[in-house]
C-alpha positions in Angstrom: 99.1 119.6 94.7 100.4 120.3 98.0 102.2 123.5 97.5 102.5 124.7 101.0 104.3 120.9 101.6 108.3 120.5 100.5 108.7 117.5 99.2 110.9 116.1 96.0 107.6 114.3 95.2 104.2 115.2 94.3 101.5 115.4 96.9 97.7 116.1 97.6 97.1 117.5 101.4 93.4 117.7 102.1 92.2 119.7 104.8 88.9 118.7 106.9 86.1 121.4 107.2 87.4 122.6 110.5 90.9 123.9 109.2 92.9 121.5 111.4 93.2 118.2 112.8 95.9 115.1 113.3 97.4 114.6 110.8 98.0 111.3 108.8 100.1 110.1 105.7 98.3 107.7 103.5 100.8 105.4 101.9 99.5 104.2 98.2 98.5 100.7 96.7 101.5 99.3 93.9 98.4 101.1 91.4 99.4 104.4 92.6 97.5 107.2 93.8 94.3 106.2 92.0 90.5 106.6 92.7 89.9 104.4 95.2 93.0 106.4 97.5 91.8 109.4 97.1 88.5 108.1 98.0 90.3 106.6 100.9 91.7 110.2 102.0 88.6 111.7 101.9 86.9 109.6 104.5 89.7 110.2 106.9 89.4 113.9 106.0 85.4 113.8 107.3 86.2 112.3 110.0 88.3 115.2 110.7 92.0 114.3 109.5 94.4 116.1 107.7 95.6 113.9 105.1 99.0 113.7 103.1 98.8 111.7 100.2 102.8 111.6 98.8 102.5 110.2 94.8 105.4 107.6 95.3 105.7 107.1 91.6 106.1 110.9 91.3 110.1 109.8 89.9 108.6 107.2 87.9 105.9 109.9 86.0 103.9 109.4 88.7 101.3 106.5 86.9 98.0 105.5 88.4 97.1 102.1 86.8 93.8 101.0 86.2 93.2 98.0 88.8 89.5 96.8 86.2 92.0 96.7 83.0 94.3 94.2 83.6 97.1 96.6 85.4 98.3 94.5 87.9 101.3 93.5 85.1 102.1 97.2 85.1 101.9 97.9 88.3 104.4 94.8 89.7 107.0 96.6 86.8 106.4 99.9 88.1 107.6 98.7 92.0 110.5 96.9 90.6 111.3 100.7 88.7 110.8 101.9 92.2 114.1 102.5 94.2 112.4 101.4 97.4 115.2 103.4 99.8 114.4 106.6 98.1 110.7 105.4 98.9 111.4 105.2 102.4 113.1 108.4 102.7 110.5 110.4 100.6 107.8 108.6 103.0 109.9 109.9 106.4 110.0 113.2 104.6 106.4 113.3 104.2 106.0 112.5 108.3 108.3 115.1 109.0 107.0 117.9 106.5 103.1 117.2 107.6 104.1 117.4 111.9 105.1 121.3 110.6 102.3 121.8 108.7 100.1 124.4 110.4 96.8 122.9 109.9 98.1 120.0 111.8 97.1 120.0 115.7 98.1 116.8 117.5 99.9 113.7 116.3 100.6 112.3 112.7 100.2 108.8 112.4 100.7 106.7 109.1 98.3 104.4 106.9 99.0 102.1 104.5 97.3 99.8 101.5 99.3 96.7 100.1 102.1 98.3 98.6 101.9 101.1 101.1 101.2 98.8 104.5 104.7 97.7 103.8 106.4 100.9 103.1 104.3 102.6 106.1 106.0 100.0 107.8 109.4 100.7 106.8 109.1 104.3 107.2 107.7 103.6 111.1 111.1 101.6 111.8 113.7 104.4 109.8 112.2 107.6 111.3 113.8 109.4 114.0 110.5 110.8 115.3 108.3 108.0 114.9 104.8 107.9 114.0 101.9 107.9 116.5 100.1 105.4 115.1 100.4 103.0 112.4 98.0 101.6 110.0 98.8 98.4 108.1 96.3 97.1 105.5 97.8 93.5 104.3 101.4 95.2 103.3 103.0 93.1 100.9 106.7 94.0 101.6 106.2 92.9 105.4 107.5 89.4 105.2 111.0 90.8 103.8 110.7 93.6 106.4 110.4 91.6 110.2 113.9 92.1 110.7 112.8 95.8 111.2 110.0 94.9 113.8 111.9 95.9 116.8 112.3 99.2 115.3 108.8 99.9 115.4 107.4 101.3 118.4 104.6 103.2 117.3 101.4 101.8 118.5 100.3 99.8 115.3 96.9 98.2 113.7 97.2 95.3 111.0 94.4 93.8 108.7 95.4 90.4 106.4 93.0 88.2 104.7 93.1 85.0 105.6 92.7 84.0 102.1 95.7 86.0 100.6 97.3 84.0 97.6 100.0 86.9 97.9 100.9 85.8 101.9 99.8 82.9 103.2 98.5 82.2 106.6 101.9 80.5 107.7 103.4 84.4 106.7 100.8 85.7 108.3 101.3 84.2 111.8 105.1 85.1 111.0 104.4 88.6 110.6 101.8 89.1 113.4 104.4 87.3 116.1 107.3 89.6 114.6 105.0 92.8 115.1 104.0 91.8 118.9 106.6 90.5 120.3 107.6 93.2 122.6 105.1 95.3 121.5 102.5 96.3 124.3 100.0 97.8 121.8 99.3 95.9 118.9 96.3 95.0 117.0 96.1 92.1 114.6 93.1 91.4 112.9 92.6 88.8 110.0 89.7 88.0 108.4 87.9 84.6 106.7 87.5 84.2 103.4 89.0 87.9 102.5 92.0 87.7 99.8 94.9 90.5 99.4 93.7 93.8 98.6 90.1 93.3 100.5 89.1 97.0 100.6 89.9 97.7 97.3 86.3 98.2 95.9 87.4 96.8 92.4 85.6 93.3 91.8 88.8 91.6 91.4 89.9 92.1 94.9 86.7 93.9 96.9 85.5 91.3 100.0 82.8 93.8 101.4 82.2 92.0 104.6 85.9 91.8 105.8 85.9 95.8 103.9 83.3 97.1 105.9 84.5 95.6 109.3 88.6 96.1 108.7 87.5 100.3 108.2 85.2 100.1 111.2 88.2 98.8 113.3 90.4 101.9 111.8 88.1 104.1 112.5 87.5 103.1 116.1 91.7 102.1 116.7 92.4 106.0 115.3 89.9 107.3 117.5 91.8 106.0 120.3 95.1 106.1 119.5 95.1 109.5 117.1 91.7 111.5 118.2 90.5 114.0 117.0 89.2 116.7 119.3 
């Protein structure tokens, strides 16, 4: 846990070899803070990031679901437990509480999965002090949240699959004209054949082509827009 972090949630902070970096929030899948987040935060942390990971569900018991055993079920119940405002507060918190973190030199910037892309989101329109860069990976709550667009400033990344059975291609165009319009420095990025949750290494969701080339794109996109030195 991150006991040098106040939060009213649980949290992991992971700290690169160096002692310091930029700092990022990573915002959870609807599975929780499972394996494959973690795994997540860790190669942001070698590449020299200091990583929040808030547990969202940390009201709810904090659950991690098994993706391989059938959890999705559990895990749509678990978001509809989830008071989504308190989410969104707990998520500004978590911006403001890792910019005064002293291993964090530089910016903060937020990223998000699913679940997370679209509270990421929400958390980049509601902040006072705004992110410094924005991560989306195919966030489910986006096509309920464009009304916020405007509100987002931060520079901004987005990955969808162009073969999501969660948003279709129609929502897709929808939410990638909401998020540049007015925006001077957006990246939107689909990819063929790819369906919801691409990166996601579990077989029900895992596209490694579209995987491999969506985190090549984050990689590069933060070293411009949140480098470490």
């Amino acid at each position: 846990m991150a006991d040098d972090i106040s939060l009213d949630i649980p949290a992991d902070l992971l700290i690169p070899g160096s002692g310091s970096g930029p700092g990022l929030v990573l915002f959870q899948e609807i599975f929780g803070v499972t394996g494959y987040v973690r795994s997540r935060a860790q190669d942001l942390v070698d590449l020299g990031y200091v990583v929040l990971i808030p547990h969202f569900y940390g009201r709810l018991g904090d659950p991690a679901v098994d993706e391989d055993e059938g959890g999705l079920p559990r895990a749509m119940a678990l978001l509809q437990e989830l008071d989504w405002q308190v989410a969104v507060e707990d998520g500004v918190a978590a911006l403001g509480a890792l910019r005064e973190h002293p291993a964090v030199s530089g910016r903060v910037g937020a990223l998000g999965f699913c679940f997370g892309g679209g509270l990421a989101f929400n958390v980049a329109a509601a902040a006072d002090q705004k992110p410094d860069a924005l991560v989306n990976y195919y966030g489910s709550a986006l096509p309920s949240l464009l009304a916020l667009a405007p509100e987002v400033t931060s520079p901004s990344l987005h990955h969808f699959g162009e073969s999501d059975t969660y948003i279709s291609m129609e929502t897709v165009r929808e939410i990638e004209h909401a998020v540049t319009d007015g925006h001077s420095d957006v990246t939107f990025l689909t990819y063929p054949e790819a369906g919801h949750a691409f990166d996601n290494p579990s077989p029900l969701f895992h596209h490694a082509e579209a995987s491999a080339e969506a985190w090549t794109a984050t990689v590069e996109w933060l070293a411009t827009h949140l480098p470490v030195r």
